[in-house]
C-alpha positions in Angstrom: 134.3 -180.5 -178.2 137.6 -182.3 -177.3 139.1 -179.0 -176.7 137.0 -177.7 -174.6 137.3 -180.4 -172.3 140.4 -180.8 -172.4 140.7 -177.1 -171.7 138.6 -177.3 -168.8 140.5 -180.1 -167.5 143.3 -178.5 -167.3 142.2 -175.6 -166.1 140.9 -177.6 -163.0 144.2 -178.9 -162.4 146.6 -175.4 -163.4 144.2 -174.1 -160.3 144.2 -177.0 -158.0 148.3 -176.9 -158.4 148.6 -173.2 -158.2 148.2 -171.2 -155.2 145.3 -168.5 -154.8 145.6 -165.0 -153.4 142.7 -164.5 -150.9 140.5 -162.6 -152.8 140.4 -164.7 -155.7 139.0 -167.4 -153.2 136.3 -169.1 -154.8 137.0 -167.6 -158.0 138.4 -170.6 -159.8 136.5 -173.2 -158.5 133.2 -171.7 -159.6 134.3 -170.9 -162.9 135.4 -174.1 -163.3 132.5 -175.6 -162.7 130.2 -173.1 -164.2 132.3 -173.0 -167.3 131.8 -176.9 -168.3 128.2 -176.5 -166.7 127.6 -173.8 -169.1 129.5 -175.3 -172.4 127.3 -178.3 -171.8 124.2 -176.2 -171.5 124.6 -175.0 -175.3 127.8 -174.1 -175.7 128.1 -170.7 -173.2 131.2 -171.7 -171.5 132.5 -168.1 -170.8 129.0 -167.1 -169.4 129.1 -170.3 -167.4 132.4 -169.3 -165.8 131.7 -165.7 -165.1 128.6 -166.6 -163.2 130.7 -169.6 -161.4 133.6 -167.3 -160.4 130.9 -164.7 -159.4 128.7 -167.3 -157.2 131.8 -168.9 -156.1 133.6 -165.7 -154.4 129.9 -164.9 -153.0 130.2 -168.5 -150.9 133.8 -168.6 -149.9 133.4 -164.7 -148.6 129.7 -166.0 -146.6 131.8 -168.6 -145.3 135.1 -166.5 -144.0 132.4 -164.5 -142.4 130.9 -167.2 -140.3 134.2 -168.8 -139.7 135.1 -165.3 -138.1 132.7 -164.5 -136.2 132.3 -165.5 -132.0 130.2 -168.1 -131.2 127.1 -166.4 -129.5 126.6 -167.1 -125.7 125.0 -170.3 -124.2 121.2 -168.7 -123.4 120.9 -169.1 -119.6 117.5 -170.7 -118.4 115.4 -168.4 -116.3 114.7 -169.7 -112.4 111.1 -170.6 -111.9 109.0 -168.4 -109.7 108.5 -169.3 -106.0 104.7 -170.4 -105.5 103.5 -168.0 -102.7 102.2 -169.4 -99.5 
């Protein structure tokens, strides 16, 4: 149990100090996280970590993608009709 935390821990901080090649973006965080989610959830720390690095690349790439693309236009109000007579 002490290892694996300890593990984990420094994990965390090896990937916090390192730098990450863009298309491991997300990657480490999530299996950081899901890696001591899952060892705590009954010891399934490598499942955990898989599915973290798997969910995590998922965000960062949804969030590059709204980060990248244009603002949409300013909707312009239609004029109201002229009242005959």
């Amino acid at each position: 149990m002490k290892y694996a935390i300890f593990a984990a821990f420094t994990l965390a901080l090896a990937s916090a100090a390192a730098p990450v090649p863009a298309e491991a973006k997300g990657c480490l965080k999530g299996a950081v996280v899901g890696g001591v989610a899952g060892h705590f959830a009954g010891h399934h720390g490598v499942i955990g970590a898989i599915g973290g690095c798997i969910v995590g690349h998922h965000l960062a790439n949804q969030k590059a993608k709204e980060q990248a693309a244009p603002p949409a236009p300013p909707a312009q109000a239609e004029p109201a009709p002229k009242p005959n007579g």
